[in-house]
N, C-alpha and C positions, 0 to 999 in steps of 0.2 A: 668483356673486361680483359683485360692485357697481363701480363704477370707480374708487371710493375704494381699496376693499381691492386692486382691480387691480395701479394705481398705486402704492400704500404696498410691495407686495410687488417691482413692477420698481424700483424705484428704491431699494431693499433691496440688491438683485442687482449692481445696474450702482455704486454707490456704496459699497459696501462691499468688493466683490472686485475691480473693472478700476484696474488702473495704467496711469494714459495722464500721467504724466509726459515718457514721450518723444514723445511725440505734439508738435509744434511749431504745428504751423497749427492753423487755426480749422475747424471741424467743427459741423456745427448739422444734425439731422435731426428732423423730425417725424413721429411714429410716430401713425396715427388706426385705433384700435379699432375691428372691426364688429362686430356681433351680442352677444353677451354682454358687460357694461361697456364698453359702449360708451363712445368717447369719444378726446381728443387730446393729447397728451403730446408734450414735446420733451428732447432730449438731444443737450447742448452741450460740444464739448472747446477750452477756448479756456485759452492759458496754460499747457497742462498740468495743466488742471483740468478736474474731470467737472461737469455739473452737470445734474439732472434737475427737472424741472419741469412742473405741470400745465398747460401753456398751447399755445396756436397759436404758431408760430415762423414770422412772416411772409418774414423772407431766408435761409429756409435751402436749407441744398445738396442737398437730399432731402427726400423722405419716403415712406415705409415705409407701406402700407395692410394689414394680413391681421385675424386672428380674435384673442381674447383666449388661444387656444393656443397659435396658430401664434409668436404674439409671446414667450407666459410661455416654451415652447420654446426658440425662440432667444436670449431673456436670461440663462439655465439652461446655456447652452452645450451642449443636447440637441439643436439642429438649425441645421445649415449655414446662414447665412442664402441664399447662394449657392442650394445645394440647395431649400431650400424656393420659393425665382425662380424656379428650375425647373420645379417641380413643380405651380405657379402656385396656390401657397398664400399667395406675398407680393408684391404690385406695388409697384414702385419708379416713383416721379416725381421728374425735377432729373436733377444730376449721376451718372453711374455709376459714374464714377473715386471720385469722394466716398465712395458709397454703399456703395462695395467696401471702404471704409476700416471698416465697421462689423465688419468680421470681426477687426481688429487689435486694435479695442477688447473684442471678446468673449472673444479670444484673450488678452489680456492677464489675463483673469477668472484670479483666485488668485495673483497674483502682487504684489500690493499689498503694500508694506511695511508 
């Protein structure tokens, strides 16, 4: 899989199924691929809007390092992101308080009106 087709499929997932209407503050994480499609992506809850994008996110609150898996995984709502911290399949950099916030946004997945 290529970072193009990566990309077009996470932000399929994250944009068409999470309601982060209640979500108030500003949320900004950048998520960087390793090994298979490689590469760097960011996703921004700002407004009560989602919004996904292929770029570096220089002030955000986080960012998320794991595999093209361990990521599709977690946008899929197959695996905790928590849990995968754990299990040290996912390194978090920034804020933690922030970063825990990603679980509300996954959690919200299918609830989009």
């Amino acid at each position: 899989m290529t970072y193009e087709e990566f990309f077009a499929k996470v932000k399929k997932q994250f944009i068409e199924t999470a309601d982060v209407s209640n979500i108030k503050e500003h949320l900004a994480y950048q998520f960087n691929i390793t090994g298979e499609a490689e590469g760097i992506f960011y996703v921004e809850v700002k407004d009560g809007e989602l919004f996904v994008e292929p770029y570096e996110y220089y002030d955000r609150d986080a960012a998320f390092i794991a595999s093209t898996d361990t990521l599709m995984k977690i946008a899929e709502g197959k695996l905790d992101p928590v849990l995968a911290f754990t299990m040290h399949k996912l390194k978090v950099e920034g804020s933690i308080d922030k970063a825990l916030k990603l679980k509300e946004i996954i959690a919200s997945k299918g609830k989009r009106k």
